[in-house]
Backbone bond lengths (Angstrom), bond angles and torsions (degrees), N, CA, C in turn:
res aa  C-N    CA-C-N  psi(-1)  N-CA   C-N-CA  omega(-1)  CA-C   N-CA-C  phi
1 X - - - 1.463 - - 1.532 109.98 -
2 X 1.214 114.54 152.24 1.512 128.48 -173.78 1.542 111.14 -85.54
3 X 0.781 132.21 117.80 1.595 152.80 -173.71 1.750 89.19 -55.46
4 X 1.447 110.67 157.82 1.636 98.88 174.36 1.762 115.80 -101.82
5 X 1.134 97.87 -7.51 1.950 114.70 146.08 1.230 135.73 -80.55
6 X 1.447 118.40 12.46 1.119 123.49 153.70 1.324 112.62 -119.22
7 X 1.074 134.36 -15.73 1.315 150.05 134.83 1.534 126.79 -32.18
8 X 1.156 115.89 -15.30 1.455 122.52 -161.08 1.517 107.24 -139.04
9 X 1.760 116.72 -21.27 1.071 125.22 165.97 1.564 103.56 -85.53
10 X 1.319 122.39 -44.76 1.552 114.25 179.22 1.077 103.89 -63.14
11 X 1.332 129.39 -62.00 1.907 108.03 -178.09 1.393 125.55 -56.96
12 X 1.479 112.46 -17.12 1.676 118.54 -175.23 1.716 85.87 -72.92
13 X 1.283 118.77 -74.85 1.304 109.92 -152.46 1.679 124.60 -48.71
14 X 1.644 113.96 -22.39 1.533 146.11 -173.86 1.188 85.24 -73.02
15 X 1.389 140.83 -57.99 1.483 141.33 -140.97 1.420 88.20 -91.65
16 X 1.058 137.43 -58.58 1.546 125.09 175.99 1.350 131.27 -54.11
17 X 1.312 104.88 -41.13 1.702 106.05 164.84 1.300 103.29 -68.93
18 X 1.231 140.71 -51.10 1.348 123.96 -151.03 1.599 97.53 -76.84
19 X 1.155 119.30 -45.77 1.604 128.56 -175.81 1.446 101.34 -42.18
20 X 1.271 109.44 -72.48 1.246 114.00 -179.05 1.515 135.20 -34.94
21 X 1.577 104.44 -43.76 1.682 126.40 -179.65 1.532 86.12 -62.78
22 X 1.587 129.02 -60.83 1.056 144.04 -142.05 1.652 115.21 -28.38
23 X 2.131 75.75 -69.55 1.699 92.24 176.54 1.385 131.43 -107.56
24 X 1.706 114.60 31.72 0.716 113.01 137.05 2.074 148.17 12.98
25 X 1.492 83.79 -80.70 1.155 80.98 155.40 1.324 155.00 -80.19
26 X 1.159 94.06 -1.71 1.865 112.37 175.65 1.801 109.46 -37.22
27 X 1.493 130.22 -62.65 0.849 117.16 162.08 1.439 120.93 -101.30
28 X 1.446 114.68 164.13 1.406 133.67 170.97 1.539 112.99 -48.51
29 X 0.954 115.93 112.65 2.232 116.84 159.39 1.798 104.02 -50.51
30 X 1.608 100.39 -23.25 1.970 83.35 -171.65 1.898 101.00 -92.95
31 X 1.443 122.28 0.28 1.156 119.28 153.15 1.142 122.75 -77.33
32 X 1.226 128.84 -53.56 1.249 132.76 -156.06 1.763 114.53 -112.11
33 X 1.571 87.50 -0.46 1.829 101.44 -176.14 1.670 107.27 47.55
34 X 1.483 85.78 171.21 1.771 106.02 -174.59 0.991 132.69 -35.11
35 X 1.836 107.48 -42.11 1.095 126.58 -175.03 1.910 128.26 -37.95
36 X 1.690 96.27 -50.25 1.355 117.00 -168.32 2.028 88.81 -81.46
37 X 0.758 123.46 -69.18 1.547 108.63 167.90 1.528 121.99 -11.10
38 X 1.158 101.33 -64.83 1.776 102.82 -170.08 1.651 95.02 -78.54
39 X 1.069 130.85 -15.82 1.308 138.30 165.20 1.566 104.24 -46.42
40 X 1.374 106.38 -63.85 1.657 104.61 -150.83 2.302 97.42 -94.03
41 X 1.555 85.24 -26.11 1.713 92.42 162.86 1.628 141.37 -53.44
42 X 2.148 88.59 -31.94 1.846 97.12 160.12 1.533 118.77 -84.52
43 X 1.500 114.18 -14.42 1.318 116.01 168.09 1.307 126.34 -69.04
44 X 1.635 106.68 -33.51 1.803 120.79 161.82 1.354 95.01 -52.24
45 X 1.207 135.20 -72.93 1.363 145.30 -123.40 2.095 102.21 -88.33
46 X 1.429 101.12 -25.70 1.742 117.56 -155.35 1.750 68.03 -92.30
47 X 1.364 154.69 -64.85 1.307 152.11 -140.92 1.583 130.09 -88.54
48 X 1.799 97.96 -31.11 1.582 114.25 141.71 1.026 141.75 -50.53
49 X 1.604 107.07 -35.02 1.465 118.87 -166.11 1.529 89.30 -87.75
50 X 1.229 143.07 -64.46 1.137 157.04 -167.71 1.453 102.05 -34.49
51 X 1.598 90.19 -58.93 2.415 101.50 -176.19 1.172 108.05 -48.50
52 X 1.152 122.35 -36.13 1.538 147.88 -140.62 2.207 87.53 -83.40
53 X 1.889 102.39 -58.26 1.171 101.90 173.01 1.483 131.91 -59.25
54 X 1.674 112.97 -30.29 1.065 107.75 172.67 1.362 134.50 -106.64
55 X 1.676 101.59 -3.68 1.910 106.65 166.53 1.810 106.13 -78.08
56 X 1.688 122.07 -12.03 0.980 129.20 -169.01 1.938 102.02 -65.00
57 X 1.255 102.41 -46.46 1.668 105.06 -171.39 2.014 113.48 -106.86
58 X 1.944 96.35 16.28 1.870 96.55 153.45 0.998 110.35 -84.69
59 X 1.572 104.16 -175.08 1.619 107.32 -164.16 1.850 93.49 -143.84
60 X 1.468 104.60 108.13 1.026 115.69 -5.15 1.744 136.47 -105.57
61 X 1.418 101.58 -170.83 1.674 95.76 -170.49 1.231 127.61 -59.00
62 X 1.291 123.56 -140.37 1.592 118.06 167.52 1.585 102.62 -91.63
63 X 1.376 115.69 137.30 1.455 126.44 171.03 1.742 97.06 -81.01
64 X 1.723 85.08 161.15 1.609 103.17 -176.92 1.620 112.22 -45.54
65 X 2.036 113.89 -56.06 1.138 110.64 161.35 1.335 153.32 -62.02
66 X 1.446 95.19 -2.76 1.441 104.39 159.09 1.699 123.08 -93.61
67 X 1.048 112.96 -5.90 1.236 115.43 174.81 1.446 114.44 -80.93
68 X 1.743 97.60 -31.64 1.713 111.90 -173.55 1.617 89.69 -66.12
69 X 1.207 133.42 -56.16 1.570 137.71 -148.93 1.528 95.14 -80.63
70 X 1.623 129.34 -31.86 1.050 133.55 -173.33 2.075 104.04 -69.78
71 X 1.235 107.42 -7.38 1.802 105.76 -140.26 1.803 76.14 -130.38
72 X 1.025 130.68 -64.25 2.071 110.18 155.26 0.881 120.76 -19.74
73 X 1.690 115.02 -62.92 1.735 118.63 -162.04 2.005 101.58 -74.64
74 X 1.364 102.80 -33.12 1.283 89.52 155.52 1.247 155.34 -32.14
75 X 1.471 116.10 -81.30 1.015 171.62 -173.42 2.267 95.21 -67.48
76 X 1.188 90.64 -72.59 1.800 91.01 173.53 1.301 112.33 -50.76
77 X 1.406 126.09 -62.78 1.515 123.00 -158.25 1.347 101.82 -79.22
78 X 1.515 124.68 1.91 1.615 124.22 168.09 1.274 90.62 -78.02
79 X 1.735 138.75 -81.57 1.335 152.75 161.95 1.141 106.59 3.58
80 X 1.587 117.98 -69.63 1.302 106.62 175.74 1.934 147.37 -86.07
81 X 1.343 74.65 -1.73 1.585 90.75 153.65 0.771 120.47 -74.65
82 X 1.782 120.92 -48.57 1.847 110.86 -170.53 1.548 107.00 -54.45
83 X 1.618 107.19 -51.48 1.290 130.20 -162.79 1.542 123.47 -58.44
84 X 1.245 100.09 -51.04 1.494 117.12 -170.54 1.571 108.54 -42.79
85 X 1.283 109.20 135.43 1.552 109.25 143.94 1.337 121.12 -134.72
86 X 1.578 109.23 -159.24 1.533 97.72 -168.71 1.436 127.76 -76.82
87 X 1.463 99.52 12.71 1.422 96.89 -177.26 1.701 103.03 -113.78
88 X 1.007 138.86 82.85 1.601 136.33 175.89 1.582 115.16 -18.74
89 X 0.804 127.23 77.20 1.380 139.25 174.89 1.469 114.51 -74.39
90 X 1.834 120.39 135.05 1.249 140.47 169.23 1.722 118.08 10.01
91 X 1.557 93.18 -60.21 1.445 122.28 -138.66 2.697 78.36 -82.94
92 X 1.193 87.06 -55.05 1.515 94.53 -173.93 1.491 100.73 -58.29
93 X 1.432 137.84 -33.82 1.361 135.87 -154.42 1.723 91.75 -88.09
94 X 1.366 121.89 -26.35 1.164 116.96 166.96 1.813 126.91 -88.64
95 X 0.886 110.95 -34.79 1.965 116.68 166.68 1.824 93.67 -62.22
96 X 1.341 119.66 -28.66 1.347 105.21 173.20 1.787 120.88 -74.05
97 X 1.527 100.66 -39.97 1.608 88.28 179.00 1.746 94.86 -90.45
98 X 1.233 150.69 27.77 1.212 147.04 121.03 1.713 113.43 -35.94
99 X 1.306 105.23 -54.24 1.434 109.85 -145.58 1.631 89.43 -97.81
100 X 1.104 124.89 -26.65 1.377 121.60 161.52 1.636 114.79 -44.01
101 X 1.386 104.04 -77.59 1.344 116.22 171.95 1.671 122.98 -15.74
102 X 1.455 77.57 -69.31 1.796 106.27 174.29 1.230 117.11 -57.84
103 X 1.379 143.96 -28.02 1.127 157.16 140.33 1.739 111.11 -26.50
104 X 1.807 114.12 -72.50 1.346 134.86 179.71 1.415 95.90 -73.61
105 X 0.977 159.91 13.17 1.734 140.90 140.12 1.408 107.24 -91.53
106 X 1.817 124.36 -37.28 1.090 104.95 -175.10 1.848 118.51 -66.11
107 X 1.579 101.09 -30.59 1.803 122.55 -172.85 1.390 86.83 -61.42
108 X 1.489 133.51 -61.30 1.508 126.53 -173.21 1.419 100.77 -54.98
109 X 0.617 122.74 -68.10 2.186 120.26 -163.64 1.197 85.04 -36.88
110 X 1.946 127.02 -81.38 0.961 146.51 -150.97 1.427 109.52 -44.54
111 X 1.405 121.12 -49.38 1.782 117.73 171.84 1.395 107.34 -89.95
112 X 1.344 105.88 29.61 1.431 100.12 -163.73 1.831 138.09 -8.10
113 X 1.719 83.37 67.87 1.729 115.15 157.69 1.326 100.71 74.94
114 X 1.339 116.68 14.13 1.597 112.10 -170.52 2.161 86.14 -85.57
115 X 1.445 91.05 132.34 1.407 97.09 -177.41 1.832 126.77 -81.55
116 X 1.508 117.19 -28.48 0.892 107.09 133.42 1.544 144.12 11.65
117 X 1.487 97.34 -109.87 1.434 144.46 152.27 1.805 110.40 -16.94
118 X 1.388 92.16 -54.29 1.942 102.56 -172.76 1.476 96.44 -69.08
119 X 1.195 94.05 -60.87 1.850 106.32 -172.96 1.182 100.32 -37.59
120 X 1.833 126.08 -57.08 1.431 116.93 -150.28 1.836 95.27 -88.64
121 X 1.073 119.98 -14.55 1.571 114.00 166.48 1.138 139.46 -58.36
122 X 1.795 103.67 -48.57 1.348 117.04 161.94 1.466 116.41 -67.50
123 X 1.253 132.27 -63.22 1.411 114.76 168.78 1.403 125.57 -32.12
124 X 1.369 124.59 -36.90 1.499 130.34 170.46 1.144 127.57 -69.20
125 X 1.731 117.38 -42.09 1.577 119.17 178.83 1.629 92.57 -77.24
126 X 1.565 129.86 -34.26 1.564 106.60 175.96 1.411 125.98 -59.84
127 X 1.272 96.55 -35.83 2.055 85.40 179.12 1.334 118.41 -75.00
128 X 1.593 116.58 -23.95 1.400 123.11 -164.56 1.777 90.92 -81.85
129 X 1.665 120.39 -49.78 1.383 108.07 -161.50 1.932 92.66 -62.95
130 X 1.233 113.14 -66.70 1.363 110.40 -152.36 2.091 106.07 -47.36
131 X 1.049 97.82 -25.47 2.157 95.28 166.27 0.912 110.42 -62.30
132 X 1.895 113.13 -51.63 1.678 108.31 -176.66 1.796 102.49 -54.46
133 X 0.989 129.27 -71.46 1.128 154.43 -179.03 1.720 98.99 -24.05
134 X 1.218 118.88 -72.80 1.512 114.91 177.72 1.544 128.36 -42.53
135 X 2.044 96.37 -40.40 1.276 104.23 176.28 1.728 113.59 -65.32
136 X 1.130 103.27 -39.12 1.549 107.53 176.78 1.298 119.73 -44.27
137 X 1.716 123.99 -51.93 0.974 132.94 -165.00 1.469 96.72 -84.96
138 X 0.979 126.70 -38.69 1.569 120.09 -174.91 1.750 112.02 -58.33
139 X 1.600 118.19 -41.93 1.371 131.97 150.52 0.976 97.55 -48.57
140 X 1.238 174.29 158.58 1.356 149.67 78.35 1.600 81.87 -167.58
141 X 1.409 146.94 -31.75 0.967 158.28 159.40 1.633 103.57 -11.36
142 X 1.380 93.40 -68.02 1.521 115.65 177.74 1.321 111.27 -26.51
143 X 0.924 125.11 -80.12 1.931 147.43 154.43 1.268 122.08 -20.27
144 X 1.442 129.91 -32.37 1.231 146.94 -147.30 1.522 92.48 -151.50
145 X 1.291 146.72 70.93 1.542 136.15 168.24 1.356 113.33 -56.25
146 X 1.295 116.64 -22.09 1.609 121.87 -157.59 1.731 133.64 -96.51
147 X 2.180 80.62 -13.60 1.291 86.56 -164.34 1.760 100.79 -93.69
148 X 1.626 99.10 150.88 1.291 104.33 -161.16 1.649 118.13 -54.38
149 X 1.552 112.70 -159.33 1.545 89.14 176.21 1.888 100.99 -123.86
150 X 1.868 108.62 24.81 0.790 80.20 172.52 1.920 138.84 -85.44
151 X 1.412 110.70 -10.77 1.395 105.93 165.05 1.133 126.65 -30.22
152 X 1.846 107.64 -54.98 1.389 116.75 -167.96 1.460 99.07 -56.25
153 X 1.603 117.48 -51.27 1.665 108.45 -165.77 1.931 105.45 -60.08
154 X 1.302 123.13 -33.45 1.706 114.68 161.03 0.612 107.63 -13.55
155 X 1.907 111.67 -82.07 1.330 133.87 -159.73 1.647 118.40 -37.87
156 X 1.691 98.61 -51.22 1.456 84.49 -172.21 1.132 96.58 -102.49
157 X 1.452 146.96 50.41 1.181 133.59 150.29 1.640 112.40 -88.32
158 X 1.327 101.18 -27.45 1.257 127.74 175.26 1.475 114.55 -63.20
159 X 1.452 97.17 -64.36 1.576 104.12 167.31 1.964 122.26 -42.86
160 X 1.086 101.33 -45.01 1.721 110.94 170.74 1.693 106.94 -55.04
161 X 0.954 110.21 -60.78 1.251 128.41 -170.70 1.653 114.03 -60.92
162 X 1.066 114.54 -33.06 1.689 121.19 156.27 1.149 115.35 -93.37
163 X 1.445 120.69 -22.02 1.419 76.25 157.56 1.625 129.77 -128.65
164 X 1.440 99.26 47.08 1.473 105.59 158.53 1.317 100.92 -81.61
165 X 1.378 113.70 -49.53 1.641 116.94 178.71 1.983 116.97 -32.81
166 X 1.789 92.27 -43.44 1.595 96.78 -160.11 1.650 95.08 -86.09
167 X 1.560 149.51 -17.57 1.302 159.37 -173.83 1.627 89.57 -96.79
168 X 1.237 135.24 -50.05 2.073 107.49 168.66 1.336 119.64 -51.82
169 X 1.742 114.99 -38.65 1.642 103.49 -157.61 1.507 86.74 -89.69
170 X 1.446 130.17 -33.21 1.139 116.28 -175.12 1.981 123.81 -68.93
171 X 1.722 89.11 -18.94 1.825 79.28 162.01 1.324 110.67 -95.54
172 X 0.774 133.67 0.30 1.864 144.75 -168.57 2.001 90.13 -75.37
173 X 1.525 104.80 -48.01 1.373 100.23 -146.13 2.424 89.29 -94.86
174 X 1.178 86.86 -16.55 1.633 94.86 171.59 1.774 108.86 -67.30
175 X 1.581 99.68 -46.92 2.092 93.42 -167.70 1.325 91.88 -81.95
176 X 1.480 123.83 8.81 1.805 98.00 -164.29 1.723 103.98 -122.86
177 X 1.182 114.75 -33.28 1.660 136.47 177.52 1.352 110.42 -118.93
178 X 1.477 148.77 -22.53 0.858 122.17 -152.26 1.584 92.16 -138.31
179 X 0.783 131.95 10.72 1.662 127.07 154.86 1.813 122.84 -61.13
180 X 1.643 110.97 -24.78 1.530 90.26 154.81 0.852 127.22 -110.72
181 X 1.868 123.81 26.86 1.541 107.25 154.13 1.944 124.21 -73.34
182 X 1.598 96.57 -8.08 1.678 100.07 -178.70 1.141 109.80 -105.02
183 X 1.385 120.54 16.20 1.355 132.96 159.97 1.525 124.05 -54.67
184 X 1.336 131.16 141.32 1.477 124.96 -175.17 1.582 113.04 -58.07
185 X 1.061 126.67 142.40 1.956 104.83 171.36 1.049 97.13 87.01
186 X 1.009 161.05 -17.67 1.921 136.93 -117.30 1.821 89.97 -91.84
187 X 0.976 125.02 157.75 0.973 122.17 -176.91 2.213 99.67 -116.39
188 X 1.180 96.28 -8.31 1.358 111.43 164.81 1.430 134.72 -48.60
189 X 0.808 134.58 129.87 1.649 145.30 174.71 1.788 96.82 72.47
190 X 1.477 102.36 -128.81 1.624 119.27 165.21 1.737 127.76 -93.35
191 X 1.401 86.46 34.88 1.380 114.23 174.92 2.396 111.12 60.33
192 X 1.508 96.14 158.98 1.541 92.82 -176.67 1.468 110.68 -10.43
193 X 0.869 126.36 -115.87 1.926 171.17 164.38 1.669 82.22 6.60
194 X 1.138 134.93 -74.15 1.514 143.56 173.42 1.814 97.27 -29.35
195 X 1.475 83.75 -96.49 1.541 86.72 -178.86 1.185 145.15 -13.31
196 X 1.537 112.32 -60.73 1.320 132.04 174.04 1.734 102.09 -56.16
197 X 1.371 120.53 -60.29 1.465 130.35 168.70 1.934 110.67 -32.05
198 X 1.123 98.58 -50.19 1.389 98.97 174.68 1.307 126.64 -68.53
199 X 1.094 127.69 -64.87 1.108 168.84 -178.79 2.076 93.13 -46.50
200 X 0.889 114.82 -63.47 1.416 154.59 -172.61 1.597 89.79 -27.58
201 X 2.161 89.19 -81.58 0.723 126.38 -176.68 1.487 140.22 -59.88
202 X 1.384 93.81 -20.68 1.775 125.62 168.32 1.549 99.70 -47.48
203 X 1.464 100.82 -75.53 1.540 122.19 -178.23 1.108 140.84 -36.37
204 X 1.887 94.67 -48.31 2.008 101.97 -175.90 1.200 84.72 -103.55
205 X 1.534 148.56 16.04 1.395 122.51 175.57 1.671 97.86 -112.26
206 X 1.776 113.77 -42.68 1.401 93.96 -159.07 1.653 85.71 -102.42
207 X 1.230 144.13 -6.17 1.395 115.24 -175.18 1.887 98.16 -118.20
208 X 1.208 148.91 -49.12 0.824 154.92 128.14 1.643 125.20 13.61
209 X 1.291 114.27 -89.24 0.972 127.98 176.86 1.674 124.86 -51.28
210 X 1.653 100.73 -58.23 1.572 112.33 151.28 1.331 126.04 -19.41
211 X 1.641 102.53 -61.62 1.528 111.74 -158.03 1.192 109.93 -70.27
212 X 2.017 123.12 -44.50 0.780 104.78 162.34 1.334 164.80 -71.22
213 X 1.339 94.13 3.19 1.552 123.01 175.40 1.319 137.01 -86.12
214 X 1.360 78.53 -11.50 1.678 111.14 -177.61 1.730 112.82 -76.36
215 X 1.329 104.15 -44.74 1.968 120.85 -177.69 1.840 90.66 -83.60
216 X 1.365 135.01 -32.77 1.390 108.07 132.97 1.458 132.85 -5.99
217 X 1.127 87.75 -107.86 1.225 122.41 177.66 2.082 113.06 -31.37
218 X 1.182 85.21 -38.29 1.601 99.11 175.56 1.619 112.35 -80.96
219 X 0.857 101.66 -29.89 2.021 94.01 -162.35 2.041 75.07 -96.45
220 X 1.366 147.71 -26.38 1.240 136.20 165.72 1.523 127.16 -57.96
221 X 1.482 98.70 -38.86 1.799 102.76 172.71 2.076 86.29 -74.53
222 X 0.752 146.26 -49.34 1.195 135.70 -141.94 1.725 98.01 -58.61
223 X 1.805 99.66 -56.47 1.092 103.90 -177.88 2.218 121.80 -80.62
224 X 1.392 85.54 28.27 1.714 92.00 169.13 1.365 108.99 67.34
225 X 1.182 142.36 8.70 1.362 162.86 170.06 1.818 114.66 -51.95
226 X 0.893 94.18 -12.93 1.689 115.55 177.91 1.795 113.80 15.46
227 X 1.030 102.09 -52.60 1.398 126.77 -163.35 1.637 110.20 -88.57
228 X 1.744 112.69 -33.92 1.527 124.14 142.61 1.449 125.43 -38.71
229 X 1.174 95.73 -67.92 1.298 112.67 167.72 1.352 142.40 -48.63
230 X 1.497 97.78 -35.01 1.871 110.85 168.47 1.473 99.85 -68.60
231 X 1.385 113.99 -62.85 1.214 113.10 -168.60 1.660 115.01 -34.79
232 X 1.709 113.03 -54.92 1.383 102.13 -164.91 1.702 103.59 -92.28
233 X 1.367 103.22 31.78 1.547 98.28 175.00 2.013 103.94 -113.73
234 X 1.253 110.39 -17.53 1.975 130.06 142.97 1.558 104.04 -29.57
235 X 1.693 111.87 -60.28 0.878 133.06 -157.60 1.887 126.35 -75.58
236 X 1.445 88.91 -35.66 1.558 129.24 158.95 1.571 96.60 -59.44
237 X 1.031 119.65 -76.92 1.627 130.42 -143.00 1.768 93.06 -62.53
238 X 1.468 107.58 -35.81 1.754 102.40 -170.56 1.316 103.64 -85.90
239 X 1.102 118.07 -3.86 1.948 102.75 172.62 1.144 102.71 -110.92
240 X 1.572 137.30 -6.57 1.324 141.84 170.54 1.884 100.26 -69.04
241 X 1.491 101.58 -63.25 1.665 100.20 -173.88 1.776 102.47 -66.97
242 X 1.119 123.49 -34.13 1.939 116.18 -179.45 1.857 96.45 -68.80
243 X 1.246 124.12 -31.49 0.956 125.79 173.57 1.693 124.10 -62.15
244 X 1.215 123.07 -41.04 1.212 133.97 -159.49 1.988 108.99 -114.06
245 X 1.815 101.39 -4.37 1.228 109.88 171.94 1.653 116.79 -90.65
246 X 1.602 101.77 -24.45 1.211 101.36 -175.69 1.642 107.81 -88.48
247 X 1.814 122.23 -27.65 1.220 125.53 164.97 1.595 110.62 -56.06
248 X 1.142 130.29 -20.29 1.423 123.78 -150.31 1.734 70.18 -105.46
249 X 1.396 152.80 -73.94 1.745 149.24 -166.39 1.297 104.99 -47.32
250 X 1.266 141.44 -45.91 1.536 156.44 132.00 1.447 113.93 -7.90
251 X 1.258 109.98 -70.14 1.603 110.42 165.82 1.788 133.89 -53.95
252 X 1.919 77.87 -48.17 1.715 81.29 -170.21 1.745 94.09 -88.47
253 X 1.018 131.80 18.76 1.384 116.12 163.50 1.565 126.03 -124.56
254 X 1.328 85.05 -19.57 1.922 88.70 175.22 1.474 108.79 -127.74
255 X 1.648 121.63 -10.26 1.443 109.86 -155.18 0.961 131.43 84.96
256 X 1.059 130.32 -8.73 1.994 114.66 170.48 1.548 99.94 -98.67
257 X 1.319 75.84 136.12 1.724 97.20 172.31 1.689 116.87 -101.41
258 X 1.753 87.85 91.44 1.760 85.56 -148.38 2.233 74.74 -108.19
């Protein structure tokens, strides 16, 4: 049986690579040039290898087809690192919906197709990649003084937008399943006192805290602050991942996809 820390590190590390590849395209390579590409491409590559270490010793291990989907995503985002330049060319727009693909067969094997599971994955690697993703570009500022700030505002338009999505299903699944784990007594989950702590903490850390940091973060790009703005988007990214680590132990131990 799978420990529920390896469970939570294999999907953390999956959810970051894939997030990351995801949106990609959010900004242009001829704004921000190559550089920030191979940037967010060793983070694909540093988070695979890692999954790779710890789906290697669950039970069970890696299947044949996951090794195939594991050995693409490889293999491409090397390709397109060497290759890439600042202009996204044909040949890259396709190794990208490769590695997409390849991404969604390995996540299916991996939850093996239980729908649930997919649903509550993808909602999770989207909010977590597109934070990583903002923070990146907001760093990357540094490098690029010139380039405007509208990407960053994408980013978090995007960011809003997932996660109003991820605060409906997560109260949807609170008034409908999860009202007697905060019950007095409950003999449910990790009992009262636990629960509430979790649960609690789910909320004002990963949806809460975020959000408000986020209209930060917004009225700072407005005013060209760039470097304001990275900072409290650091700040974003660590209550997004404490946020989305304790939903992902939540899931794989009791089922709510809070």
């Amino acid at each position: 049986m799978n420990s529920i820390t390896q469970i939570i590190s294999h999907l953390f590390l999956l959810s970051l690579a894939f997030g990351t590849q995801l949106f990609a395209p959010v900004v242009n390579t001829k704004l921000t040039g190559v550089g920030f590409y191979k940037l967010g491409t060793s983070i694909v590559l540093a988070s695979l290898v890692l999954s790779i270490g710890v789906g290697y010793f669950m039970v069970p291990s890696i299947t044949p087809i996951e090794w195939w989907c594991y050995g693409i995503l490889l293999s491409s985002n090397i390709i397109t690192s060497i290759f890439h330049r600042d202009h996204k060319s044909w040949a890259m727009w396709f190794l990208y919906g490769i590695q997409i693909i390849s991404f969604c067969v390995l996540l299916f094997n991996v939850l093996d197709m239980n729908p649930m599971w997919i649903m509550f994955f993808f909602m999770s690697m989207s909010l977590l990649g597109i934070s990583h993703f903002a923070m990146l570009l907001g760093h990357y500022y540094l490098v690029v003084p010139k380039l405007t700030e509208e990407p960053l505002l994408y980013c978090l338009y995007i960011f809003w937008m997932l996660m109003f999505l991820r605060i409906i299903s997560s109260l949807a699944v609170i008034l409908t399943v999860g009202l007697p784990y905060l019950e007095e007594g409950t003999p449910l989950g990790d009992g009262y006192i636990y629960n509430w702590l979790f649960i609690s903490m789910r909320y004002l850390w990963g949806y809460i805290a975020p959000l408000i940091l986020s209209f930060f973060t917004f009225r700072l790009c407005k005013l060209r602050s760039i470097q304001s703005a990275t900072g409290v988007l650091y700040i974003i990214e660590f209550f997004v991942i404490v946020g989305e680590l304790i939903s992902i132990y939540l899931m794989a131990k009791h089922g709510l996809s809070l």
